[in-house]
C-alpha positions in Angstrom: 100.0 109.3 77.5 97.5 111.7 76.3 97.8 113.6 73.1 98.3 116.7 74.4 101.3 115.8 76.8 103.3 114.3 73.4 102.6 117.7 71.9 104.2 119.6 74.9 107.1 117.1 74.9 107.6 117.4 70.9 107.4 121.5 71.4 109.4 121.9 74.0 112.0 118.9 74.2 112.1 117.7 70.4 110.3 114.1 71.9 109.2 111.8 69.2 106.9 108.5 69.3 109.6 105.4 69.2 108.4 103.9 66.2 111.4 102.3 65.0 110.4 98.5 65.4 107.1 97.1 67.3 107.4 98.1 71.0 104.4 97.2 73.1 103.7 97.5 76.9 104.0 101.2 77.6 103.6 104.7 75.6 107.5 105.5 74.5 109.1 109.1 73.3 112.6 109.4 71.7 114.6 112.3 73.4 117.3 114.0 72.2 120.9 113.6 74.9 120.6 117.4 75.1 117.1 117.8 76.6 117.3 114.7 78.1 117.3 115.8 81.9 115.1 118.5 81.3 112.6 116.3 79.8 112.7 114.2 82.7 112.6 116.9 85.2 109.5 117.9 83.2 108.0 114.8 83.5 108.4 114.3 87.0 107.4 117.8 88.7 105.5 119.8 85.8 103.9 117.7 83.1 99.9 117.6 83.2 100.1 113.9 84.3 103.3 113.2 86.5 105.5 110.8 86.3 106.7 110.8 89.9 108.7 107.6 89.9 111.2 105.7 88.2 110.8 102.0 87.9 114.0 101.3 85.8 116.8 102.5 84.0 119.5 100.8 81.4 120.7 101.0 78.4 120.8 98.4 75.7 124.5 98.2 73.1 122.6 98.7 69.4 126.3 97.3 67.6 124.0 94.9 65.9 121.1 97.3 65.2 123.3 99.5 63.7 125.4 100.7 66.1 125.7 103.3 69.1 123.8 103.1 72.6 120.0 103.6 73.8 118.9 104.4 77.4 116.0 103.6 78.4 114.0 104.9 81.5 110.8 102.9 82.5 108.7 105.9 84.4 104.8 105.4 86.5 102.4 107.4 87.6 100.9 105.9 90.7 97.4 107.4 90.7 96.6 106.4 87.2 99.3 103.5 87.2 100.4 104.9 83.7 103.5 103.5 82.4 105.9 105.7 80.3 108.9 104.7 78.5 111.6 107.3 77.6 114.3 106.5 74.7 117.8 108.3 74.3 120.0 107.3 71.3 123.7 107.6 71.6 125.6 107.2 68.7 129.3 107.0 70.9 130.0 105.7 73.6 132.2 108.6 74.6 129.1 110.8 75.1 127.9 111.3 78.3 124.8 110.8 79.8 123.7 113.5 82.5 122.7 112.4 85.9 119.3 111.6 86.6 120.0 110.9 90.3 119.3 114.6 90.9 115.7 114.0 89.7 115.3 110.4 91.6 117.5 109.2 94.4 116.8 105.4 93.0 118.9 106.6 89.4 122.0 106.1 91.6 122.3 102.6 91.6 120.9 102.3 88.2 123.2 104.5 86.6 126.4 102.8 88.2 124.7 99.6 86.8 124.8 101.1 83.6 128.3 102.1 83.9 129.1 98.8 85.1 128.4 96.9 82.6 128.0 98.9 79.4 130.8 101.9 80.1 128.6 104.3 79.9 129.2 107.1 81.4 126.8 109.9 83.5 128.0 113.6 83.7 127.1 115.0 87.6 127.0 111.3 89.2 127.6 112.2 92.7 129.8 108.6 93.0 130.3 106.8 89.7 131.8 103.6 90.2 131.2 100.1 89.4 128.7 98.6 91.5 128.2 94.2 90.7 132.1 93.8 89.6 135.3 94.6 91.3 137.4 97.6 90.4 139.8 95.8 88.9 138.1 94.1 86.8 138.2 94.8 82.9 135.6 95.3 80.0 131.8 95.9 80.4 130.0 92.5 80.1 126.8 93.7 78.4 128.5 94.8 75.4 128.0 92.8 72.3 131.8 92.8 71.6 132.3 90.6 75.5 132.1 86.9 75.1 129.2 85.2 76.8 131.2 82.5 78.4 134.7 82.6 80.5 135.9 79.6 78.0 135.4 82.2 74.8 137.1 85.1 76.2 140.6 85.8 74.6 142.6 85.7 77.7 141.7 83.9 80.6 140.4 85.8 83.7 143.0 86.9 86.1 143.4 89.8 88.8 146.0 92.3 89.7 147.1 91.0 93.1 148.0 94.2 94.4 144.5 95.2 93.7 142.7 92.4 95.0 144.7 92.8 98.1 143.8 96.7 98.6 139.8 95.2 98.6 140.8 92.4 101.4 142.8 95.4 103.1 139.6 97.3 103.3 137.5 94.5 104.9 140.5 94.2 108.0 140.9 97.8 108.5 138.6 100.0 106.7 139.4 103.7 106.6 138.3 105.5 110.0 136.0 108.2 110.2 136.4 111.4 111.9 137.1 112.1 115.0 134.9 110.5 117.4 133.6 107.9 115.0 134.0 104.2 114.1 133.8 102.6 111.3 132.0 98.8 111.5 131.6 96.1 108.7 128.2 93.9 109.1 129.4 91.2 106.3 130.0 90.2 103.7 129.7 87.0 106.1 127.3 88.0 109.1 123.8 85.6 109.7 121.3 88.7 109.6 121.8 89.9 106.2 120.7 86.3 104.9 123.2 86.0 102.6 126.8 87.7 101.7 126.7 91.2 101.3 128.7 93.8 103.0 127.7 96.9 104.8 129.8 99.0 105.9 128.9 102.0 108.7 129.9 105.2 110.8 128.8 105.4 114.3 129.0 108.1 116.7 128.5 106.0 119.7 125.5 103.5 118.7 124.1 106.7 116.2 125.0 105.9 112.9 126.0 108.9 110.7 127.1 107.2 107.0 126.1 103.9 106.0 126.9 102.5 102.4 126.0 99.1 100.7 128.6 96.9 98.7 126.4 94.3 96.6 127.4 92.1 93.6 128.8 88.9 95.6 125.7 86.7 94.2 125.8 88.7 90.2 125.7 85.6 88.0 124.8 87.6 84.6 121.1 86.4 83.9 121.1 89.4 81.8 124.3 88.3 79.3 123.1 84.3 79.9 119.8 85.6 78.1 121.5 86.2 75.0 122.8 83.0 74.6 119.5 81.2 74.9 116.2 80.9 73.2 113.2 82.6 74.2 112.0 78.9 75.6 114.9 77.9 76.8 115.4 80.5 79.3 112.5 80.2 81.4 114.2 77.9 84.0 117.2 80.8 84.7 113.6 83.8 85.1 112.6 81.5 89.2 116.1 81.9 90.0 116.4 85.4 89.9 114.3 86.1 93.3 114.5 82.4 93.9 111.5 82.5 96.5 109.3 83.6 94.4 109.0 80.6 92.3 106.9 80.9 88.9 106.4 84.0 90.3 109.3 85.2 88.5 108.4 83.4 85.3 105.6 85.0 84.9 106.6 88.3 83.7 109.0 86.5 81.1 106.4 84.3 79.5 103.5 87.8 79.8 106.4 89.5 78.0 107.0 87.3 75.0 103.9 86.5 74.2 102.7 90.1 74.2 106.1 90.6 72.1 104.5 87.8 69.6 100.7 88.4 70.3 100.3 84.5 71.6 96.7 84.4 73.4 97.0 82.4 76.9 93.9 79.9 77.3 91.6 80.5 80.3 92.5 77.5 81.8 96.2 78.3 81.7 95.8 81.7 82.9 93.7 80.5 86.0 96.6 77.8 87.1 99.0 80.5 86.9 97.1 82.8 88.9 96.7 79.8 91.4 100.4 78.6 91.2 101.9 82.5 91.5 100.0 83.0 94.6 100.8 80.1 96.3 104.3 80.9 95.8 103.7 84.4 97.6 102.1 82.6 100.3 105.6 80.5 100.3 107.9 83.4 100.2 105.8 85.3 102.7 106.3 82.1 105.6 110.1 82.4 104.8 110.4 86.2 105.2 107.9 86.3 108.5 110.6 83.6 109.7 113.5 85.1 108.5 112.3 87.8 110.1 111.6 87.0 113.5 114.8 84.7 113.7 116.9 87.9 113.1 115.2 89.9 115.6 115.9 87.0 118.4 112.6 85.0 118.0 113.0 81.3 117.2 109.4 80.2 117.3 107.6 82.0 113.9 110.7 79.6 112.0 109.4 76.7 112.9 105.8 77.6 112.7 106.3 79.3 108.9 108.1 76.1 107.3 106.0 73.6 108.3 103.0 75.4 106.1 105.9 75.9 103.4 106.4 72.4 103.3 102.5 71.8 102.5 102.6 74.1 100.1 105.7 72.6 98.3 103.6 69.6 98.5 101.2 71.2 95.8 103.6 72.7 93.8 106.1 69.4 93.5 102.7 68.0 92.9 101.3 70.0 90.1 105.0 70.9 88.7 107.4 68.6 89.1 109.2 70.9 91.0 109.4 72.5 94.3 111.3 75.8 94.5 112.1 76.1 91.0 109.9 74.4 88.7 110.2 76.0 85.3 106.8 75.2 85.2 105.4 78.2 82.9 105.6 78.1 79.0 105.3 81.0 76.3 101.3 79.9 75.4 100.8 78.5 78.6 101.9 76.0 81.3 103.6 72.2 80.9 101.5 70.3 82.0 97.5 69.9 83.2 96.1 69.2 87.1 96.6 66.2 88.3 93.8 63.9 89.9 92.7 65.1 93.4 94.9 68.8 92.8 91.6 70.0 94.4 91.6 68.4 97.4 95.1 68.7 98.4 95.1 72.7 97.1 92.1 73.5 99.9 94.0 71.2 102.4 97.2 73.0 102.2 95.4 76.4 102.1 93.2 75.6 105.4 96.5 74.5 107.0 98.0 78.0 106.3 95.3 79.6 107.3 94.9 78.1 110.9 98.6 78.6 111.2 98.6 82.5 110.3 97.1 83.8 114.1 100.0 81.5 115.6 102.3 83.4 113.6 100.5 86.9 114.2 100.8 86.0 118.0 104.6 85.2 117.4 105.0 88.6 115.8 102.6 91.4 115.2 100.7 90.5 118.6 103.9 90.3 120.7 105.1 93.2 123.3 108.8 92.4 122.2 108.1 92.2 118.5 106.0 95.6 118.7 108.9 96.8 120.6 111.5 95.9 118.0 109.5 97.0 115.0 107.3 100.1 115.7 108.1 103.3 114.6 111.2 101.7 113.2 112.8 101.7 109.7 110.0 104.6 109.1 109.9 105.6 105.3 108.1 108.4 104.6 105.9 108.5 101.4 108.1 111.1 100.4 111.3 108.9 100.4 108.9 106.0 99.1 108.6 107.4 95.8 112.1 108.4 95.6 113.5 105.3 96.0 111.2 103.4 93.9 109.2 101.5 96.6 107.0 99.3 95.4 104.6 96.1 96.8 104.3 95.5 100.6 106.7 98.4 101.5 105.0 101.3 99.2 101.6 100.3 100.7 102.8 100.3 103.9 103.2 104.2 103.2 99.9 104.9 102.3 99.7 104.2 98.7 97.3 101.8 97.4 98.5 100.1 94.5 99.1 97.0 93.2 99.4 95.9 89.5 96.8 93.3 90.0 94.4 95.5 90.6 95.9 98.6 89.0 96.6 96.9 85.3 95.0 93.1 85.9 97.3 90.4 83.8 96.2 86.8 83.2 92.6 87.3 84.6 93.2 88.8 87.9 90.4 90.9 87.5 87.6 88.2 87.7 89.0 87.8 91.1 87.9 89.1 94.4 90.5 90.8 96.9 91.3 93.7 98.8 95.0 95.0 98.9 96.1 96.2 102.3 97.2 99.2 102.7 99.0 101.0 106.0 99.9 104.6 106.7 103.1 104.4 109.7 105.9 103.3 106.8 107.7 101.0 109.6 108.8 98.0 109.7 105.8 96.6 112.1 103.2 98.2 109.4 105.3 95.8 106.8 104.8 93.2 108.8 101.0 93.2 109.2 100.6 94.0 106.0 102.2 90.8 104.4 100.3 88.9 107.0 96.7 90.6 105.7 98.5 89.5 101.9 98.6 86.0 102.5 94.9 86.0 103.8 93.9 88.0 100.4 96.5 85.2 98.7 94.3 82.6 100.5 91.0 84.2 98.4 92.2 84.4 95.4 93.5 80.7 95.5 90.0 79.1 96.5 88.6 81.3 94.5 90.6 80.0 91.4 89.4 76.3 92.5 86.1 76.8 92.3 86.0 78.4 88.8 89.0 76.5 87.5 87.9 76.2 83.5 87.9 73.5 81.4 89.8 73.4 78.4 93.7 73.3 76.9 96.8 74.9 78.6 98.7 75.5 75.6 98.0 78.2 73.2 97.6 77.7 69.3 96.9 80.6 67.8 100.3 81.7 67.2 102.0 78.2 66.1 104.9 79.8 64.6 106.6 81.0 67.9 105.2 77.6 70.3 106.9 74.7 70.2 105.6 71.4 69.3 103.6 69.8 71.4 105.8 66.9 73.6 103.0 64.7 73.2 102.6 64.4 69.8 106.2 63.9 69.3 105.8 60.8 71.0 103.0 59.6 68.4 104.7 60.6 65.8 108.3 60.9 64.4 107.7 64.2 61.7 106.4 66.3 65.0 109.2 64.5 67.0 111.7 66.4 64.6 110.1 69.5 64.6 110.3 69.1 68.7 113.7 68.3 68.4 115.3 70.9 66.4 112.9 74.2 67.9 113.9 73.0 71.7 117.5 73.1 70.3 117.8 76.1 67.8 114.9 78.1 68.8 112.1 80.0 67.1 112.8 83.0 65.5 110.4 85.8 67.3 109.2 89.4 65.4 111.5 92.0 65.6 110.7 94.3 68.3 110.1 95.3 72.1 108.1 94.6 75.2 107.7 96.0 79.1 106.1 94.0 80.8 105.0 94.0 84.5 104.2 92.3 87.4 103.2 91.9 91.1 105.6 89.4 92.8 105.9 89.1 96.6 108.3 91.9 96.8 107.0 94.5 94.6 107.1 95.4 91.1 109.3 92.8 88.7 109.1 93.9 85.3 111.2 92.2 82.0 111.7 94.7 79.0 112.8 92.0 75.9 114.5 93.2 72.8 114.4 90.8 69.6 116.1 91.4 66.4 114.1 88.5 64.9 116.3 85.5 65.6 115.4 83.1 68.2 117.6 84.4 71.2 116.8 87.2 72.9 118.8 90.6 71.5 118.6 91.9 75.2 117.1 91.4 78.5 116.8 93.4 81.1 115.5 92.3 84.5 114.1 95.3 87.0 113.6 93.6 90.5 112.3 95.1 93.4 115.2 94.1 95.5 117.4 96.4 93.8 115.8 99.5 94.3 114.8 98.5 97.9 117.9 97.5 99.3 119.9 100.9 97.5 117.1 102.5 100.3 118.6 101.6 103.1 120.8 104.6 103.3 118.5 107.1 103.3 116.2 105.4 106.3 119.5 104.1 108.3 121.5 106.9 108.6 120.7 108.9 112.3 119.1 105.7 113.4 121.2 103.1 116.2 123.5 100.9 115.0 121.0 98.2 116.9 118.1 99.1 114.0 119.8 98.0 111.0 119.2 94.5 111.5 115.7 94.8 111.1 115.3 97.6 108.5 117.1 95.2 105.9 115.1 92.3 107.2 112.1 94.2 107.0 111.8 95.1 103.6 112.4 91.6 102.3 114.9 91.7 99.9 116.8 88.1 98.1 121.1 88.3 97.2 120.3 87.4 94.0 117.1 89.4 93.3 119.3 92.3 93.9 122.4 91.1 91.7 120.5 89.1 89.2 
């Protein structure tokens, strides 16, 4: 943020620099709740650099900060990929919040998510209601005052049953539209949306004229779990969050604490990360062109894609321990070096991949009936792109060209040589191609990580204080054995403050914002995933389309359950 732009914001919206603790990862301004909106309108349509889209927005409960509320919204400009964080405090939780959802489309979701779980509310929401938890359900789970497991809640969980019936009412016989209309459920059980979730729309014939998502079947609480582990100990919960994406969605967690702590990642480290992350967006690349296919009627690119995916889990049971959730990342580093002969059997699962992927293409982006199925289909405009927060395959396939690996490189990406595809139609057939061209680039990077793999350790020791003991020496010597014992147990207190962090995963942008208040859990977490914004932007592409469309506009913006409900 340049000089000049905090001047206009302090002149003309009271904006301060958020200097209250250490926050790291993005410019940040303080806002007062009454220019709020008009700072954010500012920002998006007048300011000299624009910040055109929203990446997140939540709030974090300060009762043990000293009390009262602060929202958060993460803002980017996409030419300059600038980052800008802006801060509101709230000292009740009576106050209200106004909309942002007139400024960005994507603030709906958001801002129900807010309300949701903190009770928060959001003057000029056009439909405020909860969005992960059922109407009848009481409290607001991110508050500091809710207990972090069922068995420490005062009462035990129950339901109204009159309630619960009304919902299961709704699923048999929904309310009817108007005249002329019909009202049909696909889920919360139904084989193409790849897991439960309900949607729910109006046709007028096969047109369809309203079409609303109900999500939160999958919402396990990764945020609240957070708070209730140690920094280290909640790594293995980060690779189920999009649970395709492997260390893919560790990676953000570990880049965020150790920017948080100022821990300096070895080379070698860094390149089997790069290696690992890639490979797991080759994997969840195979299971989405499969997925894909299989829900537009084709049964061959299934069979094709998994028996590559099964190479590749090969490699990464290999090198890990672990297939599709190996845990395999650690703040400073990784768990464990290469095995013997990790080279060969890295370039032999790479070259089996890459004979596979014209197989695949002629299962798909070369077939009449696919073309058919996916051209000018799903079409988002760039206009609606940026709206609805589009980010990874399905922002590029609108034109834009940008990727945080190239954009702002993390853990060496930039001594790397790739080319990010980029297409201009916005359909579902331009997604397509385009993850197929990413798994080639996926396939560079990969070999090119081999042949300039480092020497060297995988752990980091400059920053002692917040690593934990090293699991070898424990078992050399019993005074590091203790040490090993009681951090993995209690924790290691991290410095008070913040950190954005984020990252290109297979879907888009993933992105962790930690809070510490100097203990060794985390104070708050919040987890932005690209499924979330992508599948709240289904509405705005599905309505006026056939009712014989919507099968492959979900599918084709690759979306996982619990990437979406986290």
């Amino acid at each position: 943020m340049t000089e000049a732009l905090l001047q206009t914001l302090a002149q003309r919206f009271g904006a301060e620099p958020y200097s209250a603790v250490s926050y790291v990862g993005a410019p940040s301004i303080v806002v007062p709740l009454n220019q709020l909106h008009d700072a954010l309108r500012f920002l998006r349509y007048e300011a000299s650099t624009r910040y055109e889209m929203l990446v997140d927005l939540s709030a974090i409960d300060e009762a043990g900060r000293g009390g009262g509320f602060t929202m958060f919204y993460h803002l980017l400009n996409l030419d300059s990929a600038a980052f800008l964080t802006v801060r509101c405090p709230l000292f009740s939780s009576l106050l209200e919040v106004p909309t942002a959802s007139d400024i960005w489309p994507a603030a709906d979701w958001y801002e129900r998510e807010v309300y949701d779980m903190f009770g928060l509310r959001f003057s000029g929401h056009p439909d405020l209601r909860r969005i992960l938890l059922p109407d009848f359900w009481q409290g607001h789970p991110l508050l500091k005052s809710e207990a972090g497991r069922a068995t420490e809640r005062p009462d035990p969980f129950g339901y109204d049953p009159e309630s619960l019936n009304k919902i299961l009412q709704g699923y048999m016989n929904p309310e009817q539209g108007d005249d002329g209309e019909m009202v049909v459920n696909i889920g919360p059980n139904h084989p193409g949306t790849d897991g439960i979730i309900r949607l729910v729309l109006r046709l007028r014939g096969e047109r369809i004229t309203s079409l609303e998502q109900e999500i939160g079947y999958h919402h396990r609480g990764a945020e609240k779990v957070a708070e209730f582990h140690t920094f280290h100990n909640y790594i293995p919960y980060t690779n189920r969050i999009d649970y395709l994406g492997g260390v893919g969605g560790e990676l953000p967690y570990v880049l965020a604490c150790e920017q948080m702590t100022g821990i300096e990642v070895p080379p070698r480290a860094q390149a089997m990360r790069v290696m690992l992350a890639e490979i797991f967006r080759l994997s969840s690349h195979l299971v989405w062109i499969s997925s894909l296919g299989h829900n537009l009627g084709a049964m061959g690119p299934a069979f094709y894609a998994f028996m590559e995916r099964e190479k590749l889990f090969d490699v990464i049971e290999e090198v890990c321990g672990g297939r599709m959730h190996p845990a395999f990342y650690r703040i400073g580093g990784v768990a464990q070096d290469l095995p013997e002969g990790w080279k060969r059997n890295v370039l032999r699962s790479c070259d089996a991949v890459e004979e596979r992927i014209p197989e695949l293409e002629a299962l798909t982006t070369k077939s009449y009936i696919f073309q058919t199925r996916t051209k000018g289909i799903a079409v988002y405009t760039p206009e609606q792109a940026i709206d609805w927060a589009l980010t990874g395959p399905n922002l590029r396939a609108c034109g834009f060209d940008f990727d945080i690996r190239k954009k702002l490189p993390y853990s060496g990406y930039e001594q790397y040589d790739f080319d990010v595809p980029v297409g201009t139609d916005g359909d579902a057939f331009t997604r397509t191609v385009l993850r197929i061209e990413e798994m080639r680039q996926s396939l560079r990077i990969i070999r090119q990580v081999v042949a300039t793999m480092p020497d060297g350790p995988i752990l980091s020791d400059n920053k002692p204080r917040y690593s934990l003991a090293r699991k070898e020496r424990a078992l050399e010597d019993i005074e590091t054995m203790i040490h090993h014992f009681i951090e993995v147990g209690r924790g290691l207190p991290f410095p008070r403050g913040e950190s954005f962090f984020p990252t290109e995963t297979s879907k888009g942008l993933t992105c962790y914002t930690l809070v510490s208040d100097g203990s060794a859990n985390p104070y708050r977490v919040r987890i932005r995933t690209p499924s979330f914004a992508h599948f709240q932007s289904v509405k705005a592409v599905g309505v006026g389309d056939v009712l014989g469309n919507v099968i492959c506009l979900i599918g084709s913006i690759d979306y996982v359950l619990a990437d979406i409900d986290r």
